[in-house]
N, C-alpha and C positions, 0 to 999 in steps of 0.2 A: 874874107867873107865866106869864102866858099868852105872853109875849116869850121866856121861856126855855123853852118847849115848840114855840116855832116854832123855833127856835135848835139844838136836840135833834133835832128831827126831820130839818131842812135838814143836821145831820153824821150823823146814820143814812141817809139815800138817797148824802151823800157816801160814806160808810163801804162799802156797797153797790158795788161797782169798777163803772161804767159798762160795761162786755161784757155781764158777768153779771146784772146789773139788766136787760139788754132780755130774757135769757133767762127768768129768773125771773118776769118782769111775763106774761111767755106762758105760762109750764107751770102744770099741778096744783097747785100749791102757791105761788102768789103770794102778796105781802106785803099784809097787811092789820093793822096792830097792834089789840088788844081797846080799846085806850087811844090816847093819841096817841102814845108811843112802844113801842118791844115791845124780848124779849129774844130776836128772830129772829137766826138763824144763817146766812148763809149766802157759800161763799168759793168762789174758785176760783182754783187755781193753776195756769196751763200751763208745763210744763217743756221748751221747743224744739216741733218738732212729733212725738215717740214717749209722750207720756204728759202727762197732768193730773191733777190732786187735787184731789176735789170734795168738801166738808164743807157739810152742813146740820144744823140743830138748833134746841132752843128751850130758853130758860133758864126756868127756876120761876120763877112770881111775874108780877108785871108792873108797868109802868111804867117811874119812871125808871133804882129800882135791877137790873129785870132788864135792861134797854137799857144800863147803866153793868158788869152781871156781860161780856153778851153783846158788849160793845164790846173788855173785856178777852181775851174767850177771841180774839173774831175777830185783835185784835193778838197773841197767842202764836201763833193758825195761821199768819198769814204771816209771823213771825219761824222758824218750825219748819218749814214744810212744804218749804222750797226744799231743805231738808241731811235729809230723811228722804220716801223713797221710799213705802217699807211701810204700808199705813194705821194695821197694830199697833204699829209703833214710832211713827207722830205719835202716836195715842193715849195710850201709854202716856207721851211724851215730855210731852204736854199736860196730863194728867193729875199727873204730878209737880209742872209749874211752876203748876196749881192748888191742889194742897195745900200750896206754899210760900207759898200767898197768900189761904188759907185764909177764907171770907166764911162764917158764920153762917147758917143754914137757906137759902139758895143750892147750886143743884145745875143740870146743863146735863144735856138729852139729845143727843146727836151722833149722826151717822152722818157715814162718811169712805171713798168712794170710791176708788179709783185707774183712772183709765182711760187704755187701751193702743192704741196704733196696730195693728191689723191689719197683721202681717208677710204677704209673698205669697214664696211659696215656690221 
């Protein structure tokens, strides 16, 4: 068991994209799981340099199965976030591909970003 918790953990700091892992390891909100693994949320997508998409969130529950909800949603966001701009439509996009994959007392809280390059006039 304990093999497979090192194992879990070592593809959650993978899953974690290396930019945003140094960011996160800095801000408010650093990673700390209650357990050895957690159903922490967090992405970041840069699209050229005029805009990014930034999702953070935490999934109900904890251990393997919120790390196993929270590994699914983070792979819909970077399958979704590159072809949808709007934060309302990833959401509402991510939202559909989780009710088609519908998990039993599992629920995600999200927040989802967009930030803008400052145009100069």
């Amino acid at each position: 068991m304990e093999t497979d918790l090192k194992a879990a953990r070592k593809l959650q700091r993978i899953l974690l994209r290396a930019k945003w892992r140094s960011t996160v390891s800095k801000s408010a909100f650093g990673r700390r799981p209650a357990r050895e693994i957690s159903g922490d949320v967090y992405e970041f997508y840069e699209h050229g340099d005029d805009y990014a998409v930034i999702a953070f969130g935490d999934v109900s529950g904890k251990g393997a199965a919120a790390a196993l909800y929270g590994a699914l949603i983070s792979g819909l966001l970077r399958t979704l976030a590159p072809r949808r701009r709007s934060p309302a439509l990833l959401m509402q996009s991510l939202n559909e591909a989780l009710l088609e994959r519908r998990v039993d007392a599992q629920y995600a809280t999200l927040t989802v970003l967009l930030w803008e390059r400052a145009r100069t006039g």
